[in-house]
Phi, psi and omega in degrees: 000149180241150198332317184292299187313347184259357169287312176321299200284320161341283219288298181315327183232049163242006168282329186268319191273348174301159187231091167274352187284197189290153169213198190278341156315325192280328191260041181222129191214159181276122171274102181331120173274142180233006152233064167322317163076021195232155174272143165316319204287350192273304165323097154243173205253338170320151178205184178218133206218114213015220185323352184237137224243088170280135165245050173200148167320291215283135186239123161268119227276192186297120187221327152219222178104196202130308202209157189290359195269315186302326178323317169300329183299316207276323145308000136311285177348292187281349175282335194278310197296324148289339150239067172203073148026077183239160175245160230218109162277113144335145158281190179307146204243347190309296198291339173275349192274342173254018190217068203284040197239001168276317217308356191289282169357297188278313199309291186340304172323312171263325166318291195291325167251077177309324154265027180241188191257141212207117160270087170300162186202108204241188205260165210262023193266330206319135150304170168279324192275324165293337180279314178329275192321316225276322149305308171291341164331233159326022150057052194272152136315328207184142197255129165249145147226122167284155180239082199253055208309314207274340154299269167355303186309276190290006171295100174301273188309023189249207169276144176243008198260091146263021188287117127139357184316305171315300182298315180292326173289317199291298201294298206319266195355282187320314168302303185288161188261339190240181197304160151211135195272143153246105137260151133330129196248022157127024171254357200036195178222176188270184180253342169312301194299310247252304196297325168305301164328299146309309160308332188251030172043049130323100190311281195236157183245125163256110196237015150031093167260133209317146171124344171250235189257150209253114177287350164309303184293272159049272172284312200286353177275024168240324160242144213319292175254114176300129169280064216256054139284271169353002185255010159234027154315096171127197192266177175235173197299336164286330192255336145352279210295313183298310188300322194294316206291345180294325173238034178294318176338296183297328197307138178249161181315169177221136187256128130198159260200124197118050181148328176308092175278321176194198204280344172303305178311332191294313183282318182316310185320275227289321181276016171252349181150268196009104187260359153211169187241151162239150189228129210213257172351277194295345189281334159333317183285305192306310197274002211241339201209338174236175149315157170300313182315283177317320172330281191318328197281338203299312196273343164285269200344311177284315168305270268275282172330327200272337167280274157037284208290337195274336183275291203293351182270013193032025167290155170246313177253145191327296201294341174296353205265322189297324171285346168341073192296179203221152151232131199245126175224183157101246186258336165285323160290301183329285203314322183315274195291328145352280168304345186054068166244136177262109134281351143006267193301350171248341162304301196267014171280187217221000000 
């Protein structure tokens, strides 16, 4: 099949498949404070996610190009993101790297934000001279390679050779002049993959988890016959964020990115670890069905909550979400203490 058309059909049915109803956010909660001591107006939203000084959490994180129908999308984008300062992950570039007549696509990105932060993004299949170019595509800041095994399984045209992934992680890293992000495409990881990942001198970890839009689903709406026992595979973004906390000792930043509905989910993501969240579906959905005009309110709004949440907790600064205790029940914990995590030690800090 060829690409711009499976790019199409991407975009069409991660529209139908995002899961905005309950996820494992819901089953993470705060314990409430009734003397915060703090102003909203006090409230800041800067962070820092490695080498880079943000001012806002929120990242839109990789979601298409490819074909010529995605340029508006990525232009839309790139538009919110500059102006409400967010920094912006390209979708995958593989298709621009064997097709330089898509490359339009991506470039579009860096054109409408010129001065933010740009995440080029490639398949973990990549040369060091395709990660190159990809930066050089879209003039990025910073590299992501995705890891999507289980999309790539139920992709009828997709890979099925995963030998040598790793190996490949290692040299980009060693090699490229700017960071490099491994992201997940929504299967989340494990804490083995996560530590590996650090061994192999990875700037930052994305680790994208089950709960936003499922690519399982995705794929299986593409093929005649469907695997859909597979369509709950892997981990969830909560339960990531648990596992990364197993190798924090070690640890490169964590992005995270699955599920992130509004700016409350944004504060759990930070107070499970997360030092910024990316949002893919839903701003996908936002550009897809409103204004640009609608957008911009959409992304104050997601601001607005997530300072909300940051006052009654008596925070002022992000990373402050992190002494938070947290009570995480329901299917995430069971699944939790399986794994041998004290959610105890995260109900009771002080």
């Amino acid at each position: 099949m060829d690409r711009s058309v499976r790019k199409i059909e991407h975009l069409q049915h991660a529209l139908t498949t995002n899961e905005y109803g309950f996820n494992a956010f819901d089953e993470v909660s705060f314990v409430p404070n009734s003397l915060p001591g703090v102003s909203l107006n006090s409230v800041s939203l800067q962070c820092d996610l490695g080498d880079f000084r943000l001012s806002s959490p929120i990242i839109i994180n990789a979601m298409t190009g490819g074909a010529e129908a995605t340029t508006e999308v990525n232009r839309k984008l790139a538009v919110i993101a500059r102006e409400r300062g967010l920094a912006m992950a390209v979708g995958s570039q593989m298709a621009a790297l064997r097709d330089p007549s898509v490359q339009e696509s991506y470039r579009v990105v860096r054109k409408e934000h010129p001065r933010g932060i740009v995440f080029a993004n490639v398949g973990a299949e990549a040369t060091v001279d395709e990660a190159k170019a990809a930066v050089e595509m879209v003039d990025a800041d910073g590299l992501q390679i995705h890891l999507n095994v289980m999309q790539e399984l139920l992709m009828p045209e997709g890979d099925r050779d995963f030998r040598g992934y790793l190996d490949h992680i290692r040299a980009i890293s060693n090699q490229l002049e700017v960071p490099v992000m491994v992201k997940e495409v929504g299967f989340g990881m494990a804490r083995n993959t996560l530590l590996e990942l650090m061994q192999a001198g990875v700037a930052m970890i994305d680790v994208g988890g089950r709960g936003g839009t499922n690519f399982a689903k995705v794929e299986n709406m593409r093929r005649t016959l469907p695997l859909t026992m597979f369509e709950e595979w892997g981990f969830t973004t909560v339960e990531s964020l648990l596992e990364a906390s197993c190798v924090r000792a070690s640890s490169a930043p964590i992005l995270a990115t699955g599920g992130i509905r509004h700016g409350f989910d944004a504060a759990k993501a930070m107070a499970l670890g997360a030092s910024a969240v990316g949002i893919a579906g839903a701003m996908l959905r936002c550009v897809q069905t409103q204004s640009i005009e609608e957008c911009l309110a959409t992304v104050d709004n997601w601001h607005y909550q997530l300072q909300v949440s940051m006052t009654a907790l008596g925070t002022v600064q992000l990373n402050q979400l992190q002494e938070q205790p947290l009570l995480i029940t329901g299917k995430t914990a069971e699944r939790a203490r399986l794994r041998g995590i004290s959610l105890e030690e995260w109900a009771q800090k002080k």
